[in-house]
N, C-alpha and C positions, 0 to 999 in steps of 0.2 A: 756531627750536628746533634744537637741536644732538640729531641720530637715531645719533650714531656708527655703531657696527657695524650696526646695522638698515637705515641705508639700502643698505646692498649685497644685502640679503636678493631687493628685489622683481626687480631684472634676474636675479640669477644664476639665483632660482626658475623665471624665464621660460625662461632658455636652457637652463637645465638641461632642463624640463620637453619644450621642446620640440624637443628630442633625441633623448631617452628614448622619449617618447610619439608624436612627429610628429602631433601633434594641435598645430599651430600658432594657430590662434585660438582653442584654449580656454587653451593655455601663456600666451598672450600675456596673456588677460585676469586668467589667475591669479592673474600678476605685479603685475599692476593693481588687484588688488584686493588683493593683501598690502601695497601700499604705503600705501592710501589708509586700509585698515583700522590703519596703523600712525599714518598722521599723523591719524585719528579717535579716537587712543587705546584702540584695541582694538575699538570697537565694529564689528561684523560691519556688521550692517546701516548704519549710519554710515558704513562704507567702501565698503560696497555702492551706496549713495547715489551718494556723491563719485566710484565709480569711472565709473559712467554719465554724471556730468554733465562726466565728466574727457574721455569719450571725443566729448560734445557739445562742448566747448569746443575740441577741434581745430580745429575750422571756425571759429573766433574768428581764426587765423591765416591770412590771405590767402595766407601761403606753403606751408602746408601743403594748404587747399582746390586750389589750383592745382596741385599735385604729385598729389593725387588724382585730379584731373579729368583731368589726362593721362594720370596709368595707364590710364585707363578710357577714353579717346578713341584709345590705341593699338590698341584691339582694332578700332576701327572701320577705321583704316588697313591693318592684317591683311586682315581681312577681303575689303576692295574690292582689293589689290592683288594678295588669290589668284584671288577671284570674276573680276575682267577678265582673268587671262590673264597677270599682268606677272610674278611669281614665276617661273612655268615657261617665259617665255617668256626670261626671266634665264639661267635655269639653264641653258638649251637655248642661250640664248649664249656659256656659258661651257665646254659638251661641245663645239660648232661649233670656237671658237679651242684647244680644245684647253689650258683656264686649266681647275685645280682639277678633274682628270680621276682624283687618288691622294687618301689619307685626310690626306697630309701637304699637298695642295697645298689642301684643305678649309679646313683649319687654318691654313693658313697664309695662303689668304684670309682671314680672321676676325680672327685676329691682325694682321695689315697695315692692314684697314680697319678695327676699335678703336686701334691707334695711330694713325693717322693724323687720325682724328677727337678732336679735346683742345679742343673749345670747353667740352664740358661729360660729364659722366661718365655720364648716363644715356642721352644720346642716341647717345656710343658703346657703348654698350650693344645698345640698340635696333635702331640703323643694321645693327654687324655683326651681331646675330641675325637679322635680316630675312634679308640679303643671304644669309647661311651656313647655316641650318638645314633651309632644303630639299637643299643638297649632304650635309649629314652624315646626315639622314636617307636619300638615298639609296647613301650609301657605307659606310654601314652603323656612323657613327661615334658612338658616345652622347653623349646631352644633356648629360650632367653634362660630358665634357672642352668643351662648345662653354659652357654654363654658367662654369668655369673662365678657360678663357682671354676670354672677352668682361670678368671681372669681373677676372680681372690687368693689362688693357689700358685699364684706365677710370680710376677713383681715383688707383691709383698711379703711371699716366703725368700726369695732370690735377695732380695737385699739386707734378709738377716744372716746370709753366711757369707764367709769373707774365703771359702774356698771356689769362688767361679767370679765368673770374669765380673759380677757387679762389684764385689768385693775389691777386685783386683784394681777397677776401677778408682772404687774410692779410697782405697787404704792406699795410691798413686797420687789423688786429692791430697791428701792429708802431709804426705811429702812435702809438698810442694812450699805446704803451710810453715816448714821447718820444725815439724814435729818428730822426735828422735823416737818417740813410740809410736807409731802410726799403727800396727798389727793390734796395740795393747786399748789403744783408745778405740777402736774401730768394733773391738769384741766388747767393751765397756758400756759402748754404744748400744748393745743391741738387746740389755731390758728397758729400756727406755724410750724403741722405737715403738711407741705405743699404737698408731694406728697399723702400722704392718699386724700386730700381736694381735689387735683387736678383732681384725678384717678378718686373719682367718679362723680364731676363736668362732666372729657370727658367722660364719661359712660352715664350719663345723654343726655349728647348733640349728644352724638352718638344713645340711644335712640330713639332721638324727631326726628334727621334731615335723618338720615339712611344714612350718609353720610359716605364712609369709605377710606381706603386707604392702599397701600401694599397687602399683603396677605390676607388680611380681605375683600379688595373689590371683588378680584377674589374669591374666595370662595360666596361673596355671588352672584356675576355673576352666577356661576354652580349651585346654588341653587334654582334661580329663573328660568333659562332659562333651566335646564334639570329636577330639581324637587331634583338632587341626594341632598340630607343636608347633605352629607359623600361621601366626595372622592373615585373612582374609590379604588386605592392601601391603603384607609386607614384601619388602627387595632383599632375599638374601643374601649375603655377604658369597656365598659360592653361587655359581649359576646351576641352574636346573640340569645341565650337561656334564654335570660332576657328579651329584649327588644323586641323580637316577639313574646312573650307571646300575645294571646289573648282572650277577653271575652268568657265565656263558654255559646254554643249554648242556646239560647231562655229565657236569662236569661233578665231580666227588668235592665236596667243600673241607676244606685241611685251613684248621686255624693258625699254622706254622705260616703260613704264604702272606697272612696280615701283622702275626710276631715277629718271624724274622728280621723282616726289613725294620721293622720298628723298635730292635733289638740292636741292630745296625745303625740305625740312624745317633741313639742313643748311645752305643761304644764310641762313634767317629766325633762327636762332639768334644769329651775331654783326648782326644787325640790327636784332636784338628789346634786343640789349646795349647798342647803340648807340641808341636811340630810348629805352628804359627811363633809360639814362646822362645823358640829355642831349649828346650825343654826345661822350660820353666811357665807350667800351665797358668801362674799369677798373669803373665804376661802375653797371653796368647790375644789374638784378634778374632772377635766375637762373633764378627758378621764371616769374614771366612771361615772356621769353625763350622756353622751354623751351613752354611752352603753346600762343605766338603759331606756334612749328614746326609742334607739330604739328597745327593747326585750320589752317595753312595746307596742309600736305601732305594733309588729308585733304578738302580744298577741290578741290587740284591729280587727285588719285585719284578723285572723286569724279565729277569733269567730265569727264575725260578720255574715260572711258568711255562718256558718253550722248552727247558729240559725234560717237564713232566708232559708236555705234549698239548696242555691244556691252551696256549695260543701261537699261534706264528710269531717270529720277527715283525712281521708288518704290520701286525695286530695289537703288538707292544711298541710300537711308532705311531702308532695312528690315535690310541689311547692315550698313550703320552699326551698328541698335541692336542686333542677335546680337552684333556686335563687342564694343561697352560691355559689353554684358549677359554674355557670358565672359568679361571683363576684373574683376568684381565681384570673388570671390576677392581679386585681387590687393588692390583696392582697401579694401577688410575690412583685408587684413592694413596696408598703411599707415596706414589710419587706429587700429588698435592698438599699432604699432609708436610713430606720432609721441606719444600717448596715454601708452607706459609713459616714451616720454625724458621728456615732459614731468612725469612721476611722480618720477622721479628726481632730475629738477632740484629738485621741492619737497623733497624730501627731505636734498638737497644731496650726491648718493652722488659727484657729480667731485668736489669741492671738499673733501670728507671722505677721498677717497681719499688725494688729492693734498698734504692735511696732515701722512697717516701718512706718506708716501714722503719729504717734504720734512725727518721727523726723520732719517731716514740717510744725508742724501747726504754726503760726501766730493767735492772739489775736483777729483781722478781720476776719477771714479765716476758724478759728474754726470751727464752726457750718457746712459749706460748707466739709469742709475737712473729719468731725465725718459723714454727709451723707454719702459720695461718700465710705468711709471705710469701715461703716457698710452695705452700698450695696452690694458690692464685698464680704463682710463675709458672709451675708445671699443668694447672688445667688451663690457661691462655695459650701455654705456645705446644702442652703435646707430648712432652720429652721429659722424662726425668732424669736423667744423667746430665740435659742440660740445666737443670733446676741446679743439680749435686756442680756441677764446674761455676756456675754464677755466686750459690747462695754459702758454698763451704769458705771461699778467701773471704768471704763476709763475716758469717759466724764463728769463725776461730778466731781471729784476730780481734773480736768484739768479745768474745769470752774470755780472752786471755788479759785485757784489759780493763773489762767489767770486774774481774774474778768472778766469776760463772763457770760451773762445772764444762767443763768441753765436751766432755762426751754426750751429755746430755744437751745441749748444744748441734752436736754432729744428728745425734739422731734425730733433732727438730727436722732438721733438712733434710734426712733421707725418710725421714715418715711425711713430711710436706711433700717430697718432691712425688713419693708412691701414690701417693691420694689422688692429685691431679693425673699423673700415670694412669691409675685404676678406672678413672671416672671421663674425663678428657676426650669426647670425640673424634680428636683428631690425633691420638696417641695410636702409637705403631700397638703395643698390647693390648688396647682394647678392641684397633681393630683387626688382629689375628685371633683373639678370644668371640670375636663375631664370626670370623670365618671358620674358625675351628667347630662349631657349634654351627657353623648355617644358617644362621642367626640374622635379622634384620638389623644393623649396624643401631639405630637411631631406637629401637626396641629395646635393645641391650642395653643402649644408657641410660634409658628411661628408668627401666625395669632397676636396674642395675644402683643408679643415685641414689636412691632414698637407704637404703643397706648401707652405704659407703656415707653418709650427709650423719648416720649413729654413731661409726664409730670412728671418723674425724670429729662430733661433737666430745666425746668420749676421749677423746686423746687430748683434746684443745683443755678439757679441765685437767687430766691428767699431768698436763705440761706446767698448769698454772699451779696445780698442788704441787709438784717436784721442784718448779722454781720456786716457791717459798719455802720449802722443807730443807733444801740443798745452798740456799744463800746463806 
């Protein structure tokens, strides 16, 4: 059934809602329930039904259950690597050499190690919040900037390289499309992906110069001048049972206990690609990948400590589940986040968008028109891979038709689909670059848009200059 204009009702109701309100899991279910009550034909209670059994069928997907279960297995690596000593035994290595001593060198740790990690987007996420949020909280730097830059160094560096699973992903799209070069158009793509290039260009410069603006600068006002790095009224993305965890009395602090494991987690990833692949890491399964990390890091953190005497077994079981057990939040909000995409997808709201857009386009305009299309796809439903599956059988076979460069084409959609990714409330990366940072979810996109609203403007003329230069 064709919803036209309705199916855009239930995302925007969501984001809008929880914005406005920062009641994130009631916004989210609202949304869930305006959609279902819409494909039940009005009926309340009918939609009320479907929206429960919408939010029970998540777990239908192996790939979603597993994305869950490592939100919630993160808490327990938290946990054991503040309780042994390995955090602060970091940080006190990094005051020693005299590394990340300024608010800029904080940052610029954070930033260096999210770039540098590009197997997968959440686990640069993770890694740099581990490693950074005890230097920003004690240099007095707010969640929301450590929030920001972890989420401008993940997505949009991850989908300029075609050796990790986003690649893998879409250079599999491109197949699909009957294209005999799909490695060659896919690398062709990626000076062109102008908002990825640009996001973390202003990430970088926002680094070096601490210069900020909007919400981003009042936040860091209250961080310096009262010390809070979290808002008075804010809800962090981790519970307070995670994050005040502290070292266990008289214990010697060795910043191996918080590397290791994170050292581990970060080998087991392209290993889990390669073993999922059949050793063919292009082909590996992301969210398994991603799981085998971190049950292995929290294997490695786990041991570590009752070998050196520093905790019991029981004591590495009991932390474990505080961990899980403040990681819940998080894990609520993903399982209504995968819930409303999958709402939208019934509804057909990419595919509906992506119709209207396809009556205006122009030969010059192309490329401009596929961004701004698959932005609005990816900040309505959350997902950018699902932006990259809808809006690619669109734009190739419309560039190939138009004669319009393709690649420049491809990258509209994978620089549209990351914007909405980056920015999107109810996206799985924004909301692990919240919890990674500690971060008040609805802070973070506050903070966070106005950065991201530059350089999608910046991309959107970018795209417009390329399609006239390149027609």
């Amino acid at each position: 059934m064709d919803y036209g204009w309705l199916s855009v009702i239930p995302p925007l109701l969501a984001i809008l809602l929880a914005i406005i309100t920062r009641q994130v899991f009631v916004s989210l279910f609202i949304g869930i329930l305006a959609g279902w009550v819409i494909i039940e034909e009005w009926s309340f209670f009918g939609g009320l039904a479907a929206s429960i059994q919408s939010l029970v069928d998540v777990f239908q997907d192996p790939g979603n259950t597993r994305v869950i279960i490592f939100c919630a297995l993160i808490g327990a690596l938290i946990t054991l690597t503040q309780r042994s000593g390995g955090v602060n035994g970091f940080v006190d290595w990094l005051q020693r050499k005299n590394l990340a001593q300024t608010p800029r060198g904080a940052a610029g740790l954070a930033g260096v190690t999210g770039f540098l990690i590009f197997i997968e987007s959440s686990i640069c996420c993770l890694i740099a919040g581990s490693v950074s949020r005890p230097l920003f909280e004690r240099l007095r730097i707010s969640r929301e900037k450590l929030a920001y830059i972890l989420d401008s160094t993940s997505a949009p560096k991850c989908v300029l390289i075609p050796l990790n699973a986003w690649g893998a992903f879409v250079i599999g799209l491109l197949e699909t499309e009957g294209l005999s070069d799909t490695v060659r158009v896919f690398v062709k793509s990626i000076p062109f992906n102008f908002y990825a290039i640009l996001v973390i260009l202003m990430a970088a410069f926002i680094i070096i110069t601490f210069v900020d603006f909007g919400p981003m600068k009042k936040a860091e006002h209250r961080a310096r001048t009262t010390g809070k790095t979290i808002a008075d009224n804010a809800v962090p993305m981790v519970s307070d049972d995670v994050t005040s965890v502290t070292p266990k009395e008289g214990i010697p602090f060795r910043a191996y206990n918080m590397l290791l494991p994170v050292i581990v987690m970060m080998a087991m990833m392209p290993a889990g690609l390669y073993i999922t692949g059949e050793g063919d890491i292009m082909s590996g399964t992301g969210s398994t990948a991603v799981l085998w990390s971190v049950l292995a890091a929290i294997t490695v953190a786990g041991v570590m400590p009752v070998v050196q005497r520093i905790l019991t077994f029981r004591e590495v079981f009991d932390l474990s589940l505080k961990g899980i057990g403040g990681m819940m939040p998080l894990a609520i909000v993903m399982m209504l986040a995968f819930s409303i995409g999958d709402t939208s997808r019934e509804l057909g709201t990419g595919v509906f968008v992506a119709s209207v857009a396809d009556d205006f386009l122009h030969p010059q305009y192309i490329a401009a028109v596929i961004f701004l299309t698959s932005a609005f796809i990816a900040f309505s439903t959350g997902t950018s891979w699902g932006v990259f599956a809808i809006m690619i059988p669109i734009a190739v076979p419309t560039a190939l038709v138009m004669d319009v460069n393709v690649p420049l084409c491809v990258a509209a959609v994978l620089g549209g689909g990351v914007f909405g990714d980056h920015v999107s409330p109810i996206s799985d990366t924004t909301l692990v670059s919240s919890m990674a940072a500690a971060s008040d979810h609805i802070d973070h996109v506050r903070t966070q848009l106005p950065y991201a609203m530059v350089a999608a403007a910046g991309a959107f003329i970018l795209y417009l200059v390329a399609g006239m230069v390149l027609h």
